[in-house]
C-alpha positions, 0 to 999 in steps of 0.5 A: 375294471373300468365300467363306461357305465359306472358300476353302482348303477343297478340293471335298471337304471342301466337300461333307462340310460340307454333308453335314449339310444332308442331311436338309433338302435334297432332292438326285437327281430327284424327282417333281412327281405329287404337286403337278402335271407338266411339259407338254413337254420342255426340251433339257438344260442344265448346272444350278448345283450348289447346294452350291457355296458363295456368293460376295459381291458387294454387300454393304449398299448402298443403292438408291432407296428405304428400303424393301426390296428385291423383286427385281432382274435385270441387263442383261448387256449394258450391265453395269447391275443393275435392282433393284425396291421398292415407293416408300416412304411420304411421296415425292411423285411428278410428277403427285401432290397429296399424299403417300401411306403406306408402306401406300397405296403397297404396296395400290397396288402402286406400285414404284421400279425403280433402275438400278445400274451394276456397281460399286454406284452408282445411275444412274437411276430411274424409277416404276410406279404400279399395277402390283404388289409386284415379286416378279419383273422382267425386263431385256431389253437393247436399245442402251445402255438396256433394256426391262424385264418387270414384272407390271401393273394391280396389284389388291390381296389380302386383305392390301392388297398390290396384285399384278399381273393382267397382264405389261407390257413398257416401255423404261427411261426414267430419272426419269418415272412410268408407269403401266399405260395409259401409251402407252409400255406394252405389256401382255401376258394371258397366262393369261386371269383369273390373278393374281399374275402375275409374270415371269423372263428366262432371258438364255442361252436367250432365255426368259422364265417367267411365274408366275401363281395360276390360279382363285385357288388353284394357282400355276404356272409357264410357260415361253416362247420370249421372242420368241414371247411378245412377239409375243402367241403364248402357246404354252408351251415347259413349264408345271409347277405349283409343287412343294408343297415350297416350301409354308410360309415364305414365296416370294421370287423366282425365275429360269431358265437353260436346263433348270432353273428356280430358285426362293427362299424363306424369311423374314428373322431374328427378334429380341427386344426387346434385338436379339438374334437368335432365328431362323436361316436358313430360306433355300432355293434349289430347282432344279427341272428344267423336264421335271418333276422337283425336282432339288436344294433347300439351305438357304443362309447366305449373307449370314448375318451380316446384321441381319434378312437377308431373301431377296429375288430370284433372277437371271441374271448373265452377266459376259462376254457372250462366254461366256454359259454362264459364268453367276452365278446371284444371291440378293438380300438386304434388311437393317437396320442395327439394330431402330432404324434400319430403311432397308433395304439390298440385298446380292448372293451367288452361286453359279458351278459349273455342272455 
């Protein structure tokens, strides 16, 4: 596979090349008094170690739909990849009498989960009306097929972007159209009156993390024991409110694996009327340690060479279920071909050393 960083280069030399981050990347433990605290402790895990370079995985395939990719997350156990958009303007769903804009599909908040097998083929599809952007999914295996995690009951913001009130739990069922009060929808208020709910399953410890605005000002995140949460119990393993380091370019996705939760930020590349790039990579990865602490934040170029490259989601990936520790952690990619021609394509990039 690919390396951002070429191959032949030894661990040290690795390092000295992303030494020159230094400035912009927080390394060592830092406190989060500044913007909140955790509230309970997290055993210690292993972390990823974010100067390890980015492996490619996919590069530049199509999903369902034109738009771009929101976020994705992978059935480890049937080796599929569930990815996330918001339904492009112009497709009529079943039950529909007309057709709808790119701009009354994202107020409404109406999404196209795509199922991929691990060789990048499309395997199936389905549709969620009026339940969010898809800032974050969660997949949880069972059987052959999957229950997904998305946010639901999507109410739109200042912007006309509809953003999930609540956290719902449906089976993947490929072709239908679902909608929040479908009967084969569960939904969960874990945080009475948030918005901008989203969630996150960590598939090593069994966890899932939910993301939530509380008053309309203060983003948090908290973390439960999965089947704890699915029975209706909302009692956190941690809660730590959002680092004020991830204020500024814009938040795109975000995951956990045992101690750490990881987050990702940034904007897509910028061009001139001619096609020529007139931005660079603002695209950070940040660890943070679930007992309160930002641990690590880089910048990454992986992917770098993409036309417009827009960070989209962070994810687990576990290639062999038998050893689950030996984990991928993902950042997805949305791209264009040029400034003519806009469909968008998704790519995958990961980091594997765990320290």
């Amino acid at each position: 596979m690919k390396r951002e960083t070429p191959s032949h280069l030894s661990r040290r030399q690795i390092l000295q090349r992303v030494g020159g981050l230094a400035a912009a990347a927080v390394t060592g433990s830092v406190a989060l008094a500044q913007t909140g605290t955790a509230s309970a402790a997290v055993a210690a895990s292993k972390r990823f170690d974010l100067t390890d370079s980015s492996d490619e995985w996919f590069r530049e395939i199509l999903l369902n739909e034109r738009r771009i990719l929101q976020s994705f997350a992978f059935d480890n156990t049937n080796k599929h990849l569930y990815t996330a958009q918001l339904v492009q303007g112009g497709r009529m769903l079943a039950g529909e009498s007309q057709a709808y804009t790119d701009g009354e599909r994202s107020k409404n908040g109406d999404l196209c989960v795509t199922r991929l097998d691990w060789q990048g083929s499309i395997i199936g599809r389905m549709y969620l009306k009026g339940f969010g952007h898809g800032v974050s999914i969660g997949v949880e295996p069972s059987g052959s097929s999957a229950y997904l995690w998305t946010e639901s009951d999507s109410v739109p913001d200042s912007q006309n972007n509809g953003y999930g009130t609540k956290i719902a739990r449906f089976k993947f069922a490929n072709g239908t159209v679902i909608r929040p009060d479908s009967p084969q929808v569960t939904r969960y208020t874990p945080v009475a009156d948030s918005d901008h709910n989203s969630v996150a399953i960590d598939p090593v410890t069994n966890r899932i993390v939910h993301r939530y605005r509380a008053n309309g000002t203060t983003w948090k995140f908290s973390l439960y024991d999965l089947a704890s949460f699915k029975a209706g119990t909302f009692t956190p393993l941690a809660t730590i409110t959002q680092p004020s380091v991830l204020t500024g370019s814009t938040f795109q996705g975000y995951t956990s694996m045992g101690q750490y939760l990881y987050t990702l930020d940034g904007d897509a590349y910028s061009y001139d009327e001619n096609g020529v790039q007139t931005s660079t990579s603002n695209t950070y990865v940040t660890s943070i340690d679930w007992n309160g602490t930002v641990y690590e934040r880089r910048l990454s170029n992986a992917g770098k060479s993409l036309f417009y490259r827009e960070p989209e989601g962070l994810a687990i990936q576990i290639p062999d279920t038998s050893h689950p520790t030996a984990a991928r952690l993902h950042l997805g990619f949305g791209s264009e071909e040029s400034l003519s021609r806009t469909d968008k394509k998704a790519s995958f990039y990961y980091k594997d050393l765990l320290v």
